[in-house]
C-alpha positions in Angstrom: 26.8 1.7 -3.0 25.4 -1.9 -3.2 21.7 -2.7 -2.3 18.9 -2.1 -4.2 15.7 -0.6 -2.6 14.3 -3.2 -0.1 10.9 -1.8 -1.2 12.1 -4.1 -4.9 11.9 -7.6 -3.5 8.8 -9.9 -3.3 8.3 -12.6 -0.4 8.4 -16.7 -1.1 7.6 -18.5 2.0 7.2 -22.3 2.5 6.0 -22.0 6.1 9.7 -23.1 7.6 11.7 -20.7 5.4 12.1 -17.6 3.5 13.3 -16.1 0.0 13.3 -12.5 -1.1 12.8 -11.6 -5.0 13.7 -8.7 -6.7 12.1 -6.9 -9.3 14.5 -7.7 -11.6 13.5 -12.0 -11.2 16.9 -12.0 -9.0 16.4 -14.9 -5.7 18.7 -12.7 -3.4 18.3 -13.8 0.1 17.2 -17.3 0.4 17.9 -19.4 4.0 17.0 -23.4 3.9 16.0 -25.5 5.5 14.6 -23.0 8.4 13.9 -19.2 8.3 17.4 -18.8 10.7 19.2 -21.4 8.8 22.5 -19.7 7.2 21.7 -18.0 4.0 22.3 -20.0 0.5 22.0 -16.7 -1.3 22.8 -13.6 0.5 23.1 -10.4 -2.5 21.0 -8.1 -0.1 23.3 -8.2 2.4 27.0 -7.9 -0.3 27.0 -7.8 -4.3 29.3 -11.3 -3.8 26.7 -12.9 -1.6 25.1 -15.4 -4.4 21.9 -15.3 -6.0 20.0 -17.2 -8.8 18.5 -14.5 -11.2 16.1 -15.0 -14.3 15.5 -12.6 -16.7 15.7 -11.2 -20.3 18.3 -10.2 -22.1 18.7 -7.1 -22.9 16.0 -4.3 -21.6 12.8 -4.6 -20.1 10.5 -3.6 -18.1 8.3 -5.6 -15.3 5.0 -5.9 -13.5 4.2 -8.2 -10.6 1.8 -9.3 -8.3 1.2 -12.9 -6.1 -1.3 -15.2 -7.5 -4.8 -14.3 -6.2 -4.9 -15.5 -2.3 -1.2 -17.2 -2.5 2.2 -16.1 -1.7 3.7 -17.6 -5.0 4.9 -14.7 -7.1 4.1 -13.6 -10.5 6.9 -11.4 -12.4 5.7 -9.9 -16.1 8.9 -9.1 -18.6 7.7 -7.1 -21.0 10.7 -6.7 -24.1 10.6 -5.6 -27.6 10.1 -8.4 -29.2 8.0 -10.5 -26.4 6.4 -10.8 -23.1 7.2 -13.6 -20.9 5.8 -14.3 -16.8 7.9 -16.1 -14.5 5.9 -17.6 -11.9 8.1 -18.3 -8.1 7.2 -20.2 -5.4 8.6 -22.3 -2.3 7.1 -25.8 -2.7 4.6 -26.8 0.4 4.1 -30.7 1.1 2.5 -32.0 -1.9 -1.4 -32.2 -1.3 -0.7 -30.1 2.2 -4.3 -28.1 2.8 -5.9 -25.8 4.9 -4.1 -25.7 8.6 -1.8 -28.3 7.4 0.1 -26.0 5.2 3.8 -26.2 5.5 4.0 -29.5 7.5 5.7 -31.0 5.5 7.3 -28.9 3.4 10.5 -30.5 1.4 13.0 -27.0 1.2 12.7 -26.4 -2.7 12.3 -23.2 -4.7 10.2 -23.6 -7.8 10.7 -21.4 -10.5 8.6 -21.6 -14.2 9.3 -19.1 -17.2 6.9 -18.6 -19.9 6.5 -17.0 -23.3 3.0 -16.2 -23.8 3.3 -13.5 -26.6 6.6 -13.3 -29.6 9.7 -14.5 -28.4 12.5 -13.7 -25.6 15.9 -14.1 -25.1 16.4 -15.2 -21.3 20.0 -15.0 -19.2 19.7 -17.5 -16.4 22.8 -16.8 -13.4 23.5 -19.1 -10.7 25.7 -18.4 -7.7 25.1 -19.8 -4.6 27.2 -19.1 -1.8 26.0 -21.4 1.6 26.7 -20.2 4.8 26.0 -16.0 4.0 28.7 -16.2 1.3 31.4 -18.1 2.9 31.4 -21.0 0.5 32.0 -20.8 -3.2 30.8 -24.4 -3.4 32.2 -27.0 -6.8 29.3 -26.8 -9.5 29.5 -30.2 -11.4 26.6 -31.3 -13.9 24.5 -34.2 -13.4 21.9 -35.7 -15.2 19.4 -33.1 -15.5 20.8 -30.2 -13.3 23.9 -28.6 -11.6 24.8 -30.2 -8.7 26.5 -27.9 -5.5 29.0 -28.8 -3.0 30.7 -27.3 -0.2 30.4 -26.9 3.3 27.8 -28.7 5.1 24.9 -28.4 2.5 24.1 -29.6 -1.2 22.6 -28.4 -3.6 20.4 -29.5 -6.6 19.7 -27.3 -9.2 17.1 -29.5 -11.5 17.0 -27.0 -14.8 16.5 -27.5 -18.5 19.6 -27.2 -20.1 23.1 -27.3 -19.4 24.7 -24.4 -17.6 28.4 -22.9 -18.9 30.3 -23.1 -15.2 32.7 -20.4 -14.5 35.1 -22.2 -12.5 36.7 -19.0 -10.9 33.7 -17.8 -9.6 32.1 -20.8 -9.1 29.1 -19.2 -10.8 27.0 -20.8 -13.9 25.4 -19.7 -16.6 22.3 -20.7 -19.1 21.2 -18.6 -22.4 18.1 -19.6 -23.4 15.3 -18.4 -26.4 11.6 -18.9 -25.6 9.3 -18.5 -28.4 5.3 -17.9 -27.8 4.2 -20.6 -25.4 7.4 -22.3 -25.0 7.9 -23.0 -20.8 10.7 -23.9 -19.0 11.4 -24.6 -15.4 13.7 -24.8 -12.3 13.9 -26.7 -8.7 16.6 -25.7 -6.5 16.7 -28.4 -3.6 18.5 -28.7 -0.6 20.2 -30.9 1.5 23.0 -31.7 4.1 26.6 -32.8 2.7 25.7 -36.3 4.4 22.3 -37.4 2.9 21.9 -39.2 0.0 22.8 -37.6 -3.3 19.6 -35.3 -4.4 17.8 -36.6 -7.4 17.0 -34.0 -10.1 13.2 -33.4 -10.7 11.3 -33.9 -14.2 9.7 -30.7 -15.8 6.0 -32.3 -15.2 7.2 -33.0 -11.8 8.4 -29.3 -11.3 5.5 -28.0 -12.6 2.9 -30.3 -11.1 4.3 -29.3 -7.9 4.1 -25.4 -8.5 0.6 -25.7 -9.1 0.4 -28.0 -6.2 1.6 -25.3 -3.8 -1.1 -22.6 -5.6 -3.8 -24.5 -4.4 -1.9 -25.4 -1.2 -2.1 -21.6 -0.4 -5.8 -21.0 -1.9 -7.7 -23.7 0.4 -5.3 -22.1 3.5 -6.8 -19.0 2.3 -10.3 -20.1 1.8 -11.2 -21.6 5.1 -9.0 -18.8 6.9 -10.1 -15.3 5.6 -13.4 -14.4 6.3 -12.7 -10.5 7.2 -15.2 -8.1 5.2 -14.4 -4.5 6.5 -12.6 -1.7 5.8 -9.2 -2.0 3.4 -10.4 -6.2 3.1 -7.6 -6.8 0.3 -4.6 -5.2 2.6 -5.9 -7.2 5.6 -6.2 -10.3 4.2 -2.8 -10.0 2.2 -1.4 -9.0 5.6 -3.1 -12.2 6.7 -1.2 -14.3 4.5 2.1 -12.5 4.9 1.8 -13.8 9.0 1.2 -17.2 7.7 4.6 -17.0 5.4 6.4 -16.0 8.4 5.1 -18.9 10.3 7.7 -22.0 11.1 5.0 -24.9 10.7 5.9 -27.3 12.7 6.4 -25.4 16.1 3.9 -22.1 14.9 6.4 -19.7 16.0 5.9 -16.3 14.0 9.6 -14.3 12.9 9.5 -10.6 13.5 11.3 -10.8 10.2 12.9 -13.5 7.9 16.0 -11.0 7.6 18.4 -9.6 9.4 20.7 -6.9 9.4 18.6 -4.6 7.3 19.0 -1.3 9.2 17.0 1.1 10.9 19.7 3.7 9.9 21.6 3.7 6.3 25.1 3.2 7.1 24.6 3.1 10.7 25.4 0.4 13.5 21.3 -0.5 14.4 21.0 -4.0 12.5 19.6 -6.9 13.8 18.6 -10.2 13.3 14.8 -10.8 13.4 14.2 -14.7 12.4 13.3 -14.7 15.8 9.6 -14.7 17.8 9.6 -11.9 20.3 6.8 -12.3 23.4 6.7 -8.8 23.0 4.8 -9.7 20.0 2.5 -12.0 21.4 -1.1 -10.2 22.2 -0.9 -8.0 19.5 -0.5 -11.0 17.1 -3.3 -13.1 18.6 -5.8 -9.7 18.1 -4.4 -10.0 14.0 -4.3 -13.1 13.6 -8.2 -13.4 15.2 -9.1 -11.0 12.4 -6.8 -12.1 9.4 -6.7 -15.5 9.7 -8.2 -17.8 12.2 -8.5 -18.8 16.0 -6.6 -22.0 15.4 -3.6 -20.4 14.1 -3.8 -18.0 17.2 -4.2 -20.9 19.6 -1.2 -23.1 17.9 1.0 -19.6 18.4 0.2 -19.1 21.7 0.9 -22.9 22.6 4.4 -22.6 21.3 5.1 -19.4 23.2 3.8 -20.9 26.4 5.7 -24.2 26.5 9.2 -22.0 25.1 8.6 -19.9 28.6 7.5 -22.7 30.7 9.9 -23.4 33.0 12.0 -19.9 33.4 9.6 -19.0 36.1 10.0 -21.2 38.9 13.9 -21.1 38.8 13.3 -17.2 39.7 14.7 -16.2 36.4 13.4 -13.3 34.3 11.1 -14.2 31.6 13.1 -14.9 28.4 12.1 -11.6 25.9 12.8 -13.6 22.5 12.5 -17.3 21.2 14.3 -19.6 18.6 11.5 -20.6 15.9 11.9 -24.1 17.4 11.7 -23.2 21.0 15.6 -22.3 21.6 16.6 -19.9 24.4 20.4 -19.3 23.4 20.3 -16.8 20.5 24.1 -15.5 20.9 24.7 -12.8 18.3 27.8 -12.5 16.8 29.1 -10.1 13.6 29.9 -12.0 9.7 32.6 -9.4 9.1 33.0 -11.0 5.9 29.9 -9.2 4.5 29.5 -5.4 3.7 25.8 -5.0 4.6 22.9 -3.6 2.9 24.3 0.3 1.1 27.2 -0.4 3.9 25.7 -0.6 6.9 27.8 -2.3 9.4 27.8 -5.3 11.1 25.7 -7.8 10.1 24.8 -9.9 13.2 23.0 -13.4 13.4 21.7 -14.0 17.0 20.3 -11.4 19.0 21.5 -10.3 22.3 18.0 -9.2 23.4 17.3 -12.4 24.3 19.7 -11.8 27.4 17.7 -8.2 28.2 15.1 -7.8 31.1 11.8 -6.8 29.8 8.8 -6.6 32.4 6.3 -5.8 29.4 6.0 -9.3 28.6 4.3 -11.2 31.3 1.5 -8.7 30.0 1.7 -9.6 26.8 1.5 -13.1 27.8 -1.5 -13.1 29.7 -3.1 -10.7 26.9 -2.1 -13.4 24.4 -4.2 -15.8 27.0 -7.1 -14.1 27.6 -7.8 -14.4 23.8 -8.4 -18.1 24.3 -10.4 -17.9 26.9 -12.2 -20.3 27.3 -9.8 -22.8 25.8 -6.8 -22.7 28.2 -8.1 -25.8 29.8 -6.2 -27.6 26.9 -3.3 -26.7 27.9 -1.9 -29.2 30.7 -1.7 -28.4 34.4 2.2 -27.0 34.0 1.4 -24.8 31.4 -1.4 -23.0 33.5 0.8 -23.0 36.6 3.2 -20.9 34.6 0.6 -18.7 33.6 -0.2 -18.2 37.1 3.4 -17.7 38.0 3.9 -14.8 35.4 1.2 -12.7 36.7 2.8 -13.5 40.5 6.1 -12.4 38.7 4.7 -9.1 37.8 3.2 -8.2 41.5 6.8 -8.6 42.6 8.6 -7.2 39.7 6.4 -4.5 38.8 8.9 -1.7 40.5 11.6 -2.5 39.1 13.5 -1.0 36.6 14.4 -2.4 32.5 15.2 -2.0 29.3 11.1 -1.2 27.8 9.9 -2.9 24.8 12.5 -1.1 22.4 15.3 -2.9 24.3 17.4 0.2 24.7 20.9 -0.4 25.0 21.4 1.8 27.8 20.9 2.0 31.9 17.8 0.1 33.1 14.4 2.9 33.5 11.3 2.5 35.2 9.6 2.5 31.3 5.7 2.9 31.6 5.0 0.2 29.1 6.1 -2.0 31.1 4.9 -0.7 34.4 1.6 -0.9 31.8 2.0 -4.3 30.9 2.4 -5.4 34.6 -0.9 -4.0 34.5 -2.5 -6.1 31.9 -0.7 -9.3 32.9 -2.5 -9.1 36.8 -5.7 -7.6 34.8 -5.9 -10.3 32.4 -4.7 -12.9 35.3 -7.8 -11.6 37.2 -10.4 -12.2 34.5 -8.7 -16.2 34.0 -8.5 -16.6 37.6 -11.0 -19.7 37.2 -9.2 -21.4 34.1 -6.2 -20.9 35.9 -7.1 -22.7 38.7 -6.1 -19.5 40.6 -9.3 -17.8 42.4 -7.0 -17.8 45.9 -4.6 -15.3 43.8 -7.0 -12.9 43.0 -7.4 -10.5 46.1 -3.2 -9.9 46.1 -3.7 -9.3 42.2 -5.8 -7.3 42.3 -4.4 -5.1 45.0 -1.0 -4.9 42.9 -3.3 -3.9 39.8 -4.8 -1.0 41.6 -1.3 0.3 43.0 0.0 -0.4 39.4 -2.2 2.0 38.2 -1.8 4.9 40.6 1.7 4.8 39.8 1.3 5.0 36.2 -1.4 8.2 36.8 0.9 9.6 39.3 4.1 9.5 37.8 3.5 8.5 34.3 1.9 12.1 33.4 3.8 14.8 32.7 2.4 18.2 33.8 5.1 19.9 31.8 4.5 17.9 28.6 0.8 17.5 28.9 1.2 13.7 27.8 2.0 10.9 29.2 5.7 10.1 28.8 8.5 7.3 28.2 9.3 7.3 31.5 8.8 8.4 35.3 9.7 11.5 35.7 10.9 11.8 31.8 9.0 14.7 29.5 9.9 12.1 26.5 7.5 11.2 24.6 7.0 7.7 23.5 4.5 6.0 20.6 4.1 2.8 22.9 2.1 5.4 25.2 -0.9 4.8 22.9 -1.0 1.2 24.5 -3.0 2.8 27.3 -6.0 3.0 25.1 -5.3 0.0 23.1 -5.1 -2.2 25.8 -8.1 -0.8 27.5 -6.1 0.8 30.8 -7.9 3.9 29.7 -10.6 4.7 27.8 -9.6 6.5 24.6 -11.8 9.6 24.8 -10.5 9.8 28.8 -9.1 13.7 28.7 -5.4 12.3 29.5 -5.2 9.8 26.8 -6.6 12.6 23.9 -3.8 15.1 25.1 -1.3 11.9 24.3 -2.8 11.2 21.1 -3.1 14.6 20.4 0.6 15.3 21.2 1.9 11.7 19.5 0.3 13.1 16.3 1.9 17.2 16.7 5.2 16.4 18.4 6.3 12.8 17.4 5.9 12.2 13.6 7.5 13.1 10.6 7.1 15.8 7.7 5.0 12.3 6.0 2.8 12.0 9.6 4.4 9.1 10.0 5.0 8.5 13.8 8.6 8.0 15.6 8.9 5.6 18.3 10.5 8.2 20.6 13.0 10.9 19.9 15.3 10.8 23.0 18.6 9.2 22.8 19.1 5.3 23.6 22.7 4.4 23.9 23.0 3.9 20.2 25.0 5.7 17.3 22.8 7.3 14.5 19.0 8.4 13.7 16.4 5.9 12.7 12.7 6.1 10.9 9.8 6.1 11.6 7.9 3.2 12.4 5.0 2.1 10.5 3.6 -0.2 14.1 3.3 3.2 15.9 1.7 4.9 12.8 -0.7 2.3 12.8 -1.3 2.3 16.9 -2.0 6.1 16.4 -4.6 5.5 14.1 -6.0 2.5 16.0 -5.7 4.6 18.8 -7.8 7.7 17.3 -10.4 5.1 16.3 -10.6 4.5 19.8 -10.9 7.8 20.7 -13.8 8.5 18.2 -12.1 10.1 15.7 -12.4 7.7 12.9 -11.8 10.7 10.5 -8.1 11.4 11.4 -7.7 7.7 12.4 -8.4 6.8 8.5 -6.1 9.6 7.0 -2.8 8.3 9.7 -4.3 4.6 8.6 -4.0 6.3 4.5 0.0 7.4 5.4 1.1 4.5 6.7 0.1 2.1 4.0 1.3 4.5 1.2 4.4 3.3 2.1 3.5 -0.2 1.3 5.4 -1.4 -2.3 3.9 -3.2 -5.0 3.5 -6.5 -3.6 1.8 -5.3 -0.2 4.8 -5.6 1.5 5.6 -3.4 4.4 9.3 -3.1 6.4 9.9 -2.0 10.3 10.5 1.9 8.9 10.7 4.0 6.5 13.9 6.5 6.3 12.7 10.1 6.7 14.9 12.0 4.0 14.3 9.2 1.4 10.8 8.0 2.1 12.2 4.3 1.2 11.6 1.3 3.7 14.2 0.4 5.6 14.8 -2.3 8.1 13.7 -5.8 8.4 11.5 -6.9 5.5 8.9 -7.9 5.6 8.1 -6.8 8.9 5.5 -9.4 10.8 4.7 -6.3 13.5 4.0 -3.9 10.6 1.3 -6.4 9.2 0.1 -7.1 12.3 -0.3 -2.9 13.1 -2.3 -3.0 9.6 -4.6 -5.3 10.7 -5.3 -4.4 14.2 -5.7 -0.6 13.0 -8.1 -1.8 10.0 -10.3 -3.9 12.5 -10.4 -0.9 15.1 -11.5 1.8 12.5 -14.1 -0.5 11.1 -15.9 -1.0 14.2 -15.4 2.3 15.2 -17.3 3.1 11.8 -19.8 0.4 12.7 -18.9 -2.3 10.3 
């Protein structure tokens, strides 16, 4: 079965793209120039789908760890006869600072071996494969590197040596022996089969750039991470792991720079994440308020605003899910060419959630707004007429019926998260009523808040379950329940919202207490995991509810599945206890963070 733990790779972000590491010093998932560009190297997803590994020959054994307050990764061989540390990294704009990080970053992975103690005999493997392993491009030499063509792409692999070129496999090879302080170094760059023909890059210029980026990522984190409470290191690593997944020049956040990592081993539920959800939206203005700063959170917002803008007044739904540059047509479509991660089958690019009907996120959209308060007079006169319009869209939407935030795959329901969010969106549009121009709105808003909520106390409780439940008239329980305390629709010591705690933690988590996102079936094939966002909304949810003493211990399980690099996935498979899914998972670090900040105020930090 092919596909190593995901829990064994390390994230390299330049702010527009992604690259996954393994333990093992293997680049196996690698997409240039933009987090949903087609993948150069794509092992996690088949054993033939390229990578570029470094590492000793022979045995070994590693450490890791990212350089203090970066996201450039350290890997530590440790052999018989020496020890050397190979230092990775996606190269920002050279001299890029602070909130200019990633503006203008080139599209190069920077790689630098060194021997610091004996000696080491290194195996270098190149095999990239463009377009998720559809090309097996013509390797040729050039002056100082291997050059790659084939398909629409280039690409420049500056190295130190000459590589021995398998033909056959179009796949190359480099043996090299380090002695104690001996360094060498690597720049794969990228390019389409039009431009220019790329120029390879000096060792001092390699490594000048390397440690370019290091300080790129330290002033990013030093005028961005001021958080002192409770779990500080996890939060502000979390904090740093939002900004990787950040596309720079529009701000839009990926769920995940993967896809097709599955929620079930072998199963069918594998989808593409490289995309920004609205869904996403309020709770990733809370984190990124507390992990990084109010700028990033007002640059994401902007994006997701203007990517929505005009949907509303053509009477069309709001769109659920965004291209990283603002595109609206995210077809999805199988590469049956690839086995998947340990066989699981298909892997899809696109997502066809971005043709579902969510009403959740015109409340998530306000939410997201009421963060800036305040500063929503920025935005021009269309932007805040679109505002407007979304909370009108959920007085006359609010009844209907959809698919709920977990876009189930199955007949439309009235959900109550999204009879919730309906809620926020005409709570939070109440509160901005001034900003947005809209004070002659607020007497019909506020009507359709108050019947809002009698619905949801009416028919969202279920006598039978004692809980509040998926949906009306369902006894289903459902994690996204323990929004009605989070987003302040009830207070979390209210009688109703304990019982729904209370039962989330008895009835709807594993052996682990880690907490399923509901139990009931949803038009797909297969079981999934658990999801470490609900874990962490139950223990942001206890806080709430004064009982910061459970809320720390769920808080404890749910980042005891976090792997050596602080890296967290969208699950974690139940027999197993490995991560699975999407990695890393934006949502999951955002949970963290939000769940971290609750419990520390709740403690009185």
């Amino acid at each position: 079965m092919n596909g190593r733990p995901i829990g064994d790779y390390a994230l390299l972000s330049d702010c527009r793209s992604a690259a996954l590491v393994s333990r093992s010093g293997s680049v196996d998932w690698l997409c240039l120039p933009r987090f949903d560009a087609p993948a150069v190297f794509a092992r996690l997803l088949d054993p033939c789908g390229g990578h570029f590994a470094i590492r000793p020959d022979g045995e070994f054994e590693t450490g890791r760890a990212y350089v203090d307050q970066t996201m450039a990764l350290e890997t530590t061989f440790v052999t018989a006869s020496g020890t050397a540390v190979l230092t990775d990294a996606m190269a920002v704009g050279r001299n890029e600072r602070g909130h200019d990080l990633g503006a203008g970053s080139p599209g190069v992975l920077l790689r630098r071996l060194v021997c610091t103690d004996g000696e080491m005999e290194v195996e270098v493997s190149y095999a990239p494969r463009p377009e998720y392993g559809l090309i097996h491009p013509i390797l040729e030499a050039v002056p100082g590197g291997l050059a790659a063509r084939g398909g629409a792409v280039q690409l420049l692999l500056s190295a130190p040596a000459a590589f021995q070129v398998e033909e056959a496999t179009a796949t190359a090879h480099l043996h090299l022996h380090l002695a104690a302080r001996q360094m060498v170094v690597f720049a794969l760059q990228h390019a389409q089969m039009w431009d220019p023909p790329l120029a390879a890059w000096g060792a001092d210029q390699i490594d000048g750039r390397l440690e370019d980026t290091l300080e790129g990522w330290r002033s990013w984190s030093a005028i961005h991470q001021t958080y002192k409470g409770r779990w500080r290191d996890l939060v502000l690593h979390s904090g740093r792991v939002l900004q990787a997944l950040t596309f720079a020049p529009t701000k839009a956040i990926v769920a995940a720079p993967t896809t097709s990592l599955p929620e079930t081993v072998g199963g069918e539920r594998n989808w593409d994440y490289r995309y920004t959800w609205v869904r996403d939206a309020s709770l990733t203005m809370d984190a990124l308020w507390v992990a990084a700063c109010p700028h990033e959170a007002s640059q994401f917002f902007t994006f997701l605003a203007y990517a929505a803008a005009s949907e509303l007044r053509r009477g069309l739904d709001l769109q659920i899910v965004f291209g990283i540059g603002g595109e609206r047509d995210l077809s999805e479509r199988e590469l049956p060419h690839l086995t998947g991660w340990r066989d699981s089958r298909p892997v899809r690019v696109g997502n066809g959630a971005w043709t579902q009907r969510q009403l959740d996120v015109y409340g998530e959209l306000l939410d997201a707004a009421q963060r800036l308060a305040g500063q929503l007079a920025e935005l021009d006169p269309a932007a805040r007429r679109f505002l407007a319009a979304a909370a009108d869209t959920a007085v006359s939407r609010w009844t209907e019926k959809d698919q709920g935030i977990w876009e189930v795959r199955g007949e439309p329901r009235d959900f109550l998260y999204s009879k919730l969010m309906c809620w926020v969106a005409l709570d939070r549009a109440i509160a901005l009523a001034a900003e947005l121009s809209s004070e002659h709105r607020v007497e019909g808003w506020t009507t359709a808040r108050d019947e809002i909520r009698a619905a949801i106390l009416d028919h969202g409780w279920s006598e039978q379950a004692g809980t509040f439940t998926q949906s009306f008239g369902s006894d289903s329980l459902d994690a996204s329940n323990l929004m009605l305390a989070i987003t302040g629709f009830l207070p979390g010591h209210d009688p109703r919202m304990k019982a729904t705690i209370d039962a989330t933690a008895a009835r709807l988590t594993d052996r682990r207490g880690l907490v399923y996102r509901y139990l009931g079936h949803d038009g797909l094939a297969g079981e999934e995991g658990t999801f470490l966002l609900c874990t962490f909304w139950l223990a942001h949810a206890q806080a709430l509810a004064g009982e910061v003493d459970q809320a720390a211990a769920t808080f404890e399980r749910a980042v005891a599945a976090i792997n050596d690099v602080g890296l967290l996935a969208e699950e974690v498979d139940v027999p197993s206890g490995e991560m699975i899914g999407n990695f890393p998972q934006a949502f999951s670090h955002i949970g963290l963070i939000n769940a971290a900040w609750a419990i520390s105020q709740a403690q009185g930090e």
